[in-house]
C-alpha positions in Angstrom: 0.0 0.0 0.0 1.2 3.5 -1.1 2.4 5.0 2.5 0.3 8.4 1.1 -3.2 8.7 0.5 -5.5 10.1 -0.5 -7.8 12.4 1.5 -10.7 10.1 -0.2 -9.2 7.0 0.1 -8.3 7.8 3.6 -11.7 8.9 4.3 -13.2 5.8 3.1 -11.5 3.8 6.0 -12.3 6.9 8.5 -15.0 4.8 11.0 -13.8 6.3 14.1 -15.8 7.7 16.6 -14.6 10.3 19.2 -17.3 12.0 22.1 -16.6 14.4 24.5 -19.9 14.8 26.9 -21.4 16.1 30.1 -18.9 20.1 29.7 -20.4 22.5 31.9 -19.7 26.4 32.4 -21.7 28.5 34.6 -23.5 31.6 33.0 -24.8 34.7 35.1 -28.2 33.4 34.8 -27.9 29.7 35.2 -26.0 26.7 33.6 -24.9 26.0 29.9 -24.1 22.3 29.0 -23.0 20.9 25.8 -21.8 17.9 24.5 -19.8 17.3 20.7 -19.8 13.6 18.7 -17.5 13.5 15.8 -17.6 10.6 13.1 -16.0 9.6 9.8 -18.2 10.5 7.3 -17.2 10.0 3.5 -14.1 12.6 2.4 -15.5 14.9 6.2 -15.2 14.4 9.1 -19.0 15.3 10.9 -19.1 16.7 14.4 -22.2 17.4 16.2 -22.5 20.2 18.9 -25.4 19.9 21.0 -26.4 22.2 23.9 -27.7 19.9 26.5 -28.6 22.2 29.0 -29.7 26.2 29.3 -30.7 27.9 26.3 -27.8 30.9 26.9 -25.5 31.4 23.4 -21.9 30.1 24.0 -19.3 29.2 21.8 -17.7 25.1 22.3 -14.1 24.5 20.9 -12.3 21.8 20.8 -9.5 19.5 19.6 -9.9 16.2 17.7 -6.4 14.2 17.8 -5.8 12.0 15.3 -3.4 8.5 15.5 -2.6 7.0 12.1 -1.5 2.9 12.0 1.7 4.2 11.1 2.2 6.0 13.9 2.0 9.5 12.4 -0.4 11.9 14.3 -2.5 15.1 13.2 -4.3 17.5 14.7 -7.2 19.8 14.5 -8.9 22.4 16.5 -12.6 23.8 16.2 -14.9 26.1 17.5 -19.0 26.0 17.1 -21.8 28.4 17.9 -24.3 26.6 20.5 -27.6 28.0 22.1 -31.5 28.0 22.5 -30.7 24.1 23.1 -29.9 23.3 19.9 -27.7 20.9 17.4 -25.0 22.5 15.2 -23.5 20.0 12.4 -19.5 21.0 11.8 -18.1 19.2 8.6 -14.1 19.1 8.6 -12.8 18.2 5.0 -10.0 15.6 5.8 -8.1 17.5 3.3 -7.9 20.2 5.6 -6.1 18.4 8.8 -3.1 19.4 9.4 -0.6 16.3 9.2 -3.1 14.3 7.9 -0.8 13.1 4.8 1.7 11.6 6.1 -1.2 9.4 7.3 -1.7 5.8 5.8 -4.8 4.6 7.8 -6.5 6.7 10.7 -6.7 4.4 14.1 -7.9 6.7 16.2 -9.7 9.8 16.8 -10.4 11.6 20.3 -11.8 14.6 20.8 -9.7 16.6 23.4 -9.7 19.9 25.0 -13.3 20.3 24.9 -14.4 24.5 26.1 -17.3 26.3 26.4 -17.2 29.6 26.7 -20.7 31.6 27.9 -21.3 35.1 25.9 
């Protein structure tokens, strides 16, 4: 197998799933929870911010860390409006991580550094 892919064919074999759940931040008036799922989907990676709790607009970042079967790693970081209790889809062209090509086969993905910031 060619040690470079790609960003299709590396999509293709992208099944991962990565979750970070349960982030609360205190706002003046109350709480604001929010949880984001992330999944290989096709040539994008698909991430779903949900606010779980309070209604209050805040903004949720994170990190998703990629591990290749190689042992190569990439990285991305990402940032999503949340509020009135909603769901926000976030679509991250595998294209566009950084370090992603010296990737032969993604192993894992986690989704790190999760933040919610209150406005």
């Amino acid at each position: 197998m060619n040690a470079r892919m790609s960003a299709e064919s590396l999509a293709t074999i992208l099944t991962v799933l990565a979750v970070a759940s349960g982030l609360a931040c205190r706002s003046p008036v109350g709480q604001v929870q929010a949880d984001v799922r992330c999944k290989g989907a096709g040539d994008v990676v698909h991430c779903d911010v949900e606010e779980t709790h309070g209604i209050q607009p805040a903004q949720a970042c994170w990190d998703l860390d990629y591990k290749c079967v190689n042992g190569k790693k990439a990285k991305g970081s990402y940032c999503e409006e949340v509020k009135n209790g909603l769901t926000i889809g976030h679509d991250i062209p595998v294209s566009s991580i950084d370090g992603i090509g010296g990737c032969d086969q993604i192993e894992k993905m986690d989704v790190v550094n999760f933040k919610l910031n209150v406005h």
